[in-house]
C-alpha positions as a Python dict, from the first residue, in 0.01 Angstrom:
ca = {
    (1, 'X'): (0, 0, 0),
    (2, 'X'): (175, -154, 337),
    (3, 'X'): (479, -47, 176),
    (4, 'X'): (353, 287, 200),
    (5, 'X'): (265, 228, 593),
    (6, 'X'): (610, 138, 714),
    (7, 'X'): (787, 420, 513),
    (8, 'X'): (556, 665, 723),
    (9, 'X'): (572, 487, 1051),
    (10, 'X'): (989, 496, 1008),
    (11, 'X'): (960, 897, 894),
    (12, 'X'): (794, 946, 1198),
    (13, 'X'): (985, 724, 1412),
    (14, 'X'): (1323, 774, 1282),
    (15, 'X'): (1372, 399, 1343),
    (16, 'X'): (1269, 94, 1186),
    (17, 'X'): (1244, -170, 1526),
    (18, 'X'): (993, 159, 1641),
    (19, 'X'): (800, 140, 1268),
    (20, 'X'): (805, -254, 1353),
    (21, 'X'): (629, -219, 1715),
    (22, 'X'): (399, 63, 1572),
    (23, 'X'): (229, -172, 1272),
    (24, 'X'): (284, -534, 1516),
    (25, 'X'): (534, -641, 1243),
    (26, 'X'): (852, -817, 1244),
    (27, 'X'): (1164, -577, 1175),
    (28, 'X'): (1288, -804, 933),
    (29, 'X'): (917, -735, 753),
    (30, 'X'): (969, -339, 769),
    (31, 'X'): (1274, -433, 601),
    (32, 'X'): (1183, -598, 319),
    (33, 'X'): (881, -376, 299),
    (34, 'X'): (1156, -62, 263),
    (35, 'X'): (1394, -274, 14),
    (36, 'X'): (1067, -355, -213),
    (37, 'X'): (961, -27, -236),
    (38, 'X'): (1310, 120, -317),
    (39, 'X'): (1370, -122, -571),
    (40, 'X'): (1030, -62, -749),
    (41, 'X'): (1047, 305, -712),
    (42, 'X'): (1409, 307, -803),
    (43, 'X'): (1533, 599, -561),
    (44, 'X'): (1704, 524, -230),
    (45, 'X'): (1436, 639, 19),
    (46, 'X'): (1613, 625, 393),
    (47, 'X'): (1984, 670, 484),
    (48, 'X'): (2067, 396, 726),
    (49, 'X'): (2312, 518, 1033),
    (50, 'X'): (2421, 453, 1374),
    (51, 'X'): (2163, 649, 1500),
    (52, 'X'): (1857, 524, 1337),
    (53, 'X'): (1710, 643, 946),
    (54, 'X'): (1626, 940, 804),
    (55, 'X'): (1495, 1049, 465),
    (56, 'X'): (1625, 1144, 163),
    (57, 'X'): (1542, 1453, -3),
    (58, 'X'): (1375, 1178, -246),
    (59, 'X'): (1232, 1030, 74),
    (60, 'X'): (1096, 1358, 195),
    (61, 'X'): (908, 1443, -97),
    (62, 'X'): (751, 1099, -159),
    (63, 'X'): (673, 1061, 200),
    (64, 'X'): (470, 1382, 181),
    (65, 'X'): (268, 1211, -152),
    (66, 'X'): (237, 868, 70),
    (67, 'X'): (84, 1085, 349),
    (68, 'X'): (-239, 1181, 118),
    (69, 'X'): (-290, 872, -54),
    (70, 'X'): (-306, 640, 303),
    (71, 'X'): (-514, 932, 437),
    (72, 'X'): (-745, 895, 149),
    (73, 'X'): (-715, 501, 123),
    (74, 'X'): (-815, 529, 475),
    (75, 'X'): (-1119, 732, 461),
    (76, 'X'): (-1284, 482, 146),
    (77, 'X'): (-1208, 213, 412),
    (78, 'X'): (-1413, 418, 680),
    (79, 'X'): (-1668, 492, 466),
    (80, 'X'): (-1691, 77, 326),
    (81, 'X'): (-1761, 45, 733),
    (82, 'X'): (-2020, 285, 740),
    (83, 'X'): (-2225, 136, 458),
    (84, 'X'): (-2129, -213, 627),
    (85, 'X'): (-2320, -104, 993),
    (86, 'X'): (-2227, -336, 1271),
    (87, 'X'): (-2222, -647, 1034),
    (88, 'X'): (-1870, -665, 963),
    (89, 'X'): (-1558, -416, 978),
    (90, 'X'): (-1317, -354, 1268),
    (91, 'X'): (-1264, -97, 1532),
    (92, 'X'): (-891, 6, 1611),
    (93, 'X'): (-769, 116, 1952),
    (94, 'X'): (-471, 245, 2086),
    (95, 'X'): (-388, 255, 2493),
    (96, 'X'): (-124, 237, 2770),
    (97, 'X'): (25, -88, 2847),
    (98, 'X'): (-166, -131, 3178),
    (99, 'X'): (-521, -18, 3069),
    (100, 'X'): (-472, -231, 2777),
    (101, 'X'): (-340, -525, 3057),
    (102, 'X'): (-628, -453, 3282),
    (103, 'X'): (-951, -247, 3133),
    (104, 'X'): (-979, -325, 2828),
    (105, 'X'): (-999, -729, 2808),
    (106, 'X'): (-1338, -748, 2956),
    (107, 'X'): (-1476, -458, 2715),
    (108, 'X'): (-1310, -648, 2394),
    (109, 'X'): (-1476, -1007, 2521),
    (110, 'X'): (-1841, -808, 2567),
    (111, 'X'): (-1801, -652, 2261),
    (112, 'X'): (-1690, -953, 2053),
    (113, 'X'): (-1992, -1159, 2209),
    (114, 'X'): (-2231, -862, 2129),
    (115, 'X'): (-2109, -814, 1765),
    (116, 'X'): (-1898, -1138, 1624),
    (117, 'X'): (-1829, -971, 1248),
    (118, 'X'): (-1618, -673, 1376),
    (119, 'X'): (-1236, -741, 1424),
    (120, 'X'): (-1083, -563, 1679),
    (121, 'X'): (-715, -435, 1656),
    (122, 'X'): (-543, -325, 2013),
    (123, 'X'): (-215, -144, 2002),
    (124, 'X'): (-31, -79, 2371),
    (125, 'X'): (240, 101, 2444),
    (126, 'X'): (462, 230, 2726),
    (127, 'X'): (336, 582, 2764),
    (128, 'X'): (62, 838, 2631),
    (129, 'X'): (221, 1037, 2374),
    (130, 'X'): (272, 759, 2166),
    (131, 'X'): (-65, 633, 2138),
    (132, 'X'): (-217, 983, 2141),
    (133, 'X'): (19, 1013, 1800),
    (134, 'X'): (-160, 681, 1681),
    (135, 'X'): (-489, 892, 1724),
    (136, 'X'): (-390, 1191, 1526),
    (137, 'X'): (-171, 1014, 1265),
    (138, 'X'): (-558, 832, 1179),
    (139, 'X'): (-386, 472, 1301),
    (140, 'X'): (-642, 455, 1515),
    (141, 'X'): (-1070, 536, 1581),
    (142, 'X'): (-1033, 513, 1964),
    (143, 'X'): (-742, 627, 2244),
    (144, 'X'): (-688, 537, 2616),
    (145, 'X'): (-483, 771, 2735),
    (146, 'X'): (-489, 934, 3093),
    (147, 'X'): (-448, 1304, 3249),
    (148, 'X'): (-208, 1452, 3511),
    (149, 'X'): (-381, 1760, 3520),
    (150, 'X'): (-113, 1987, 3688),
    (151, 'X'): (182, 1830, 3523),
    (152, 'X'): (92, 1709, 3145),
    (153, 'X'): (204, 1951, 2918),
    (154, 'X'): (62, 1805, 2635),
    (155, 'X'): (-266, 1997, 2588),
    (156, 'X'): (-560, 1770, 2418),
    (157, 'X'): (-748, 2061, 2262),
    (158, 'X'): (-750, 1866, 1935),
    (159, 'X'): (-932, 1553, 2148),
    (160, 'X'): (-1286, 1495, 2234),
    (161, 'X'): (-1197, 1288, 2545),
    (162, 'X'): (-1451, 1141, 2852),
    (163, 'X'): (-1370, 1057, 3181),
    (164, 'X'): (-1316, 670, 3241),
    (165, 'X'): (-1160, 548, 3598),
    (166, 'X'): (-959, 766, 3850),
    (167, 'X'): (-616, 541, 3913),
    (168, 'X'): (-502, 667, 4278),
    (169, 'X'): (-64, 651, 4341),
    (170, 'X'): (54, 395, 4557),
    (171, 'X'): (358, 331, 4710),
    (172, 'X'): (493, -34, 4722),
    (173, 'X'): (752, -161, 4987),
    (174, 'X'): (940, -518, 4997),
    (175, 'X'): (823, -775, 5228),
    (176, 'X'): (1032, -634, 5511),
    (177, 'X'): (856, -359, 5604),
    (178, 'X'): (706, -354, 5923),
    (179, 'X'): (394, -571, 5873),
    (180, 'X'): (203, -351, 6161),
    (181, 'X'): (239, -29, 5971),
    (182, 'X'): (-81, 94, 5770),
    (183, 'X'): (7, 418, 5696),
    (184, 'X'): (336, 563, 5594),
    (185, 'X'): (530, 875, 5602),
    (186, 'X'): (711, 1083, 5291),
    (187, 'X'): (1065, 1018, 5492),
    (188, 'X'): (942, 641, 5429),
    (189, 'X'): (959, 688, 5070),
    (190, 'X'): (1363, 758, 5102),
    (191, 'X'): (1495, 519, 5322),
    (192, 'X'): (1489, 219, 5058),
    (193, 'X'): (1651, 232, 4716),
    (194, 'X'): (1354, 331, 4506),
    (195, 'X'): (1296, 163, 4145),
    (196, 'X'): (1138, 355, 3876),
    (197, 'X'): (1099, 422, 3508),
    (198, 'X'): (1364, 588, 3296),
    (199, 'X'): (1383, 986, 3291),
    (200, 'X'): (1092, 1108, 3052),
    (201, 'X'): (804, 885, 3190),
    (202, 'X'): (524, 1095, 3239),
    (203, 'X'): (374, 931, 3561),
    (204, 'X'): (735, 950, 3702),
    (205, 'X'): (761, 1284, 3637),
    (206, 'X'): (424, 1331, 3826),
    (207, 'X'): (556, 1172, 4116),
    (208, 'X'): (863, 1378, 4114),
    (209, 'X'): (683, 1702, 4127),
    (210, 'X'): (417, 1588, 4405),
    (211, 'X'): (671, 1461, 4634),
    (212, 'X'): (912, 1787, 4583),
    (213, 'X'): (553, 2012, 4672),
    (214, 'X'): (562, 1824, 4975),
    (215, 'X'): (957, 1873, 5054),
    (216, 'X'): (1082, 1521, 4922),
    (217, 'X'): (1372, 1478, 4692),
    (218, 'X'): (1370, 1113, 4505),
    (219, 'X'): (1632, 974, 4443),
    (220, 'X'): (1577, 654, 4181),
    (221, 'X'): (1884, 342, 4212),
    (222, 'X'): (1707, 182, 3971),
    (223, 'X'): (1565, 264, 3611),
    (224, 'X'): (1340, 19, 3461),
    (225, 'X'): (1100, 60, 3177),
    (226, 'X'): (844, -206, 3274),
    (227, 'X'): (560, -203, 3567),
    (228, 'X'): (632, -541, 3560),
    (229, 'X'): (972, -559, 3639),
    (230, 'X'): (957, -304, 3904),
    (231, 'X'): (725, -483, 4095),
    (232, 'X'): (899, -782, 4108),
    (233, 'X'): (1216, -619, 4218),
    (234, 'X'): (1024, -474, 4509),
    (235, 'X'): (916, -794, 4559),
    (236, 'X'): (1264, -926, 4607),
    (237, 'X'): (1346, -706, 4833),
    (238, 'X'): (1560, -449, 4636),
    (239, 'X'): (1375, -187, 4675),
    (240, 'X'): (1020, 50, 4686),
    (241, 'X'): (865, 219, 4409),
    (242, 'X'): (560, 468, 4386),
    (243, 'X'): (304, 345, 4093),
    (244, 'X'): (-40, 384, 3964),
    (245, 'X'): (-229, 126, 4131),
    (246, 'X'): (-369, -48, 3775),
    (247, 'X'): (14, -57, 3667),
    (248, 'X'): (108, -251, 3999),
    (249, 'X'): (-150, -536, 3952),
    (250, 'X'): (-108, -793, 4003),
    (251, 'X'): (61, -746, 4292),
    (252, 'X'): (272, -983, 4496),
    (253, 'X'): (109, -1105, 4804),
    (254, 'X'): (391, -1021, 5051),
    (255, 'X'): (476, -655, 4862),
    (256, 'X'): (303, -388, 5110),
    (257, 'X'): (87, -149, 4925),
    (258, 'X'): (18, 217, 5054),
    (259, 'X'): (-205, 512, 4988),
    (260, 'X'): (56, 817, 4960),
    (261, 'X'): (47, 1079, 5239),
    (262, 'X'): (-97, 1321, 4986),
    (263, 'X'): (-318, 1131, 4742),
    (264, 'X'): (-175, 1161, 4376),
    (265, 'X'): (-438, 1042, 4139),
    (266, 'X'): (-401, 1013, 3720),
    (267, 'X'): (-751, 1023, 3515),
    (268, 'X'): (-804, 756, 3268),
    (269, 'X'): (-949, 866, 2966),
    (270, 'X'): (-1087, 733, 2611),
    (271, 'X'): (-1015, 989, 2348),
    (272, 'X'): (-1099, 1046, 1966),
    (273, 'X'): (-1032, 1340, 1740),
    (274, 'X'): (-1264, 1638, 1798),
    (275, 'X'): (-1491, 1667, 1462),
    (276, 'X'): (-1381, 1257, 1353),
    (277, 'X'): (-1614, 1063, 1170),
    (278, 'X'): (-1656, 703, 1388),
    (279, 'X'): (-1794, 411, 1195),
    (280, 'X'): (-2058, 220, 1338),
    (281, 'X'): (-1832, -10, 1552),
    (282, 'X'): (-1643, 263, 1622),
    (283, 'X'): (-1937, 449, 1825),
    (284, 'X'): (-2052, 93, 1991),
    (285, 'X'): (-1733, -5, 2114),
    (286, 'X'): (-1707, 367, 2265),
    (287, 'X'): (-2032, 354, 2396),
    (288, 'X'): (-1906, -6, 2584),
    (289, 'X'): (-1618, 106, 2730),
    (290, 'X'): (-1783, 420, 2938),
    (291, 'X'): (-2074, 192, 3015),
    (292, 'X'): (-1878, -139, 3149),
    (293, 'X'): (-1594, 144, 3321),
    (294, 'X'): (-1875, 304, 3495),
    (295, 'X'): (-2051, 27, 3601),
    (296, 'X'): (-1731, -123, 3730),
    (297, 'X'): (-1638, 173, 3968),
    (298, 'X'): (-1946, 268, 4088),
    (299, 'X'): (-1997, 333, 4456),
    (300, 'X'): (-2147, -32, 4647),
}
């Protein structure tokens, strides 16, 4: 049956280091997985090119089969975990890279102390639409995703979602800004060489249309898929960058950190399909995450 899981995560990647990230597996596992199944099947599922794989005609029609029978081996494990309660199982969550960094470790070590049978499987990834396709490929029970309101396309009218944390947008500067300074100006935010993600980030595209409402052009020098990364370029001095303020922690001491003129905020959210049937676990670890997120950012 894994077999069955990679062919589907490369169909719908169109790339078999993407179907490796998606199930946490080595490529050279998705690999062999793919080679296995060919050879016991006989038929040459994926063409291998330059430009990633695609499926055979064979492929295409076998991958349609593979889709029911992991749907279906999926549900008898769903229901196994209903009849099991809260006494064994596992819960499966997907999430952005820095909720997954920074909310969700104390809600996996309450949840694991509360209920010690039930495994708990995280996936992270750069951006939303990614694990929002882990929810509605039935990957995953649970999704932490976020909303930008007047710039996210994607509508979530197949998600049942609930409000978790408002992340406000900061602006970061190197050490050399002027240490006196506690607010700053949009002409601040274009005289240093600005480092953000690549073109097709969500949150950057946010940005880009707040500051442009407001008369400001940015102009990125640098591209650079990881939070990480940025920050410590800032941090060196080449550069500022404008961030969600979870994806900037933890932030270097000497990087300056400012509110934006205009306050940009994203919402965090926890999302599962509308009409889904959670097990058990599924509805306690839920139940957690609001709780311990409220709690957390509640007024003093």
């Amino acid at each position: 049956m894994s077999y069955l899981y990679a062919l589907l995560a490369i169909a719908d990647s169109g790339s078999f280091s993407e179907a490796a990230l998606q199930l946490q597996l080595t490529q050279s596992a998705i690999s062999y997985a793919i080679a296995a199944l060919e050879n016991e099947l006989g038929v040459v599922l994926l063409s291998r090119g330059r430009h990633g794989a695609t499926l055979t005609p064979v492929g295409e029609q076998i991958v349609e089969r593979a889709r029911r029978i992991t749907y279906l081996l999926d549900d008898v494990v769903k229901q196994a975990n209903l009849a099991k309660g809260l006494k064994g199982g596992y819960v499966r969550i997907s999430s952005f890279r820095s909720a997954a960094s920074h909310l969700l470790p104390d809600v996996i070590a309450e949840f694991c102390r509360r209920y010690p049978a039930i495994a708990v499987r995280l996936a992270e990834y750069d951006d939303c639409p990614a694990v929002e396709n882990d929810l509605r490929q039935g990957r995953v029970d649970l999704a932490v995703t976020y909303d930008l309101a007047e710039t996210y396309v994607e509508t979530h009218c197949d998600l049942e979602t609930w409000d978790l944390v408002q992340d406000d947008f900061v602006a970061l500067f190197p050490p050399g800004f002027p240490s006196k300074r506690n607010t700053i100006t949009w002409e601040d935010l274009i005289t240093y060489p600005l480092v953000m993600a690549p073109e097709g980030d969500l949150c950057d595209s946010a940005v880009h249309y707040h500051c442009a409402k407001h008369g400001i052009t940015l102009a990125p020098k640098y591209h650079v898929r990881s939070d990480a990364t940025i920050i410590n370029m800032v941090a060196k001095g080449l550069g500022a960058t404008i961030s969600p303020r979870l994806a900037a922690e933890p932030t270097p001491k000497d990087v300056r950190v400012f509110s934006l003129p205009v306050p940009l905020f994203r919402t965090i959210q926890v999302a599962i399909l509308k009409d889904s049937l959670l097990t058990p676990a599924g509805f306690a670890f839920l139940n957690l995450l609001k709780d311990m997120c409220a709690k957390r950012h509640a007024p003093a």
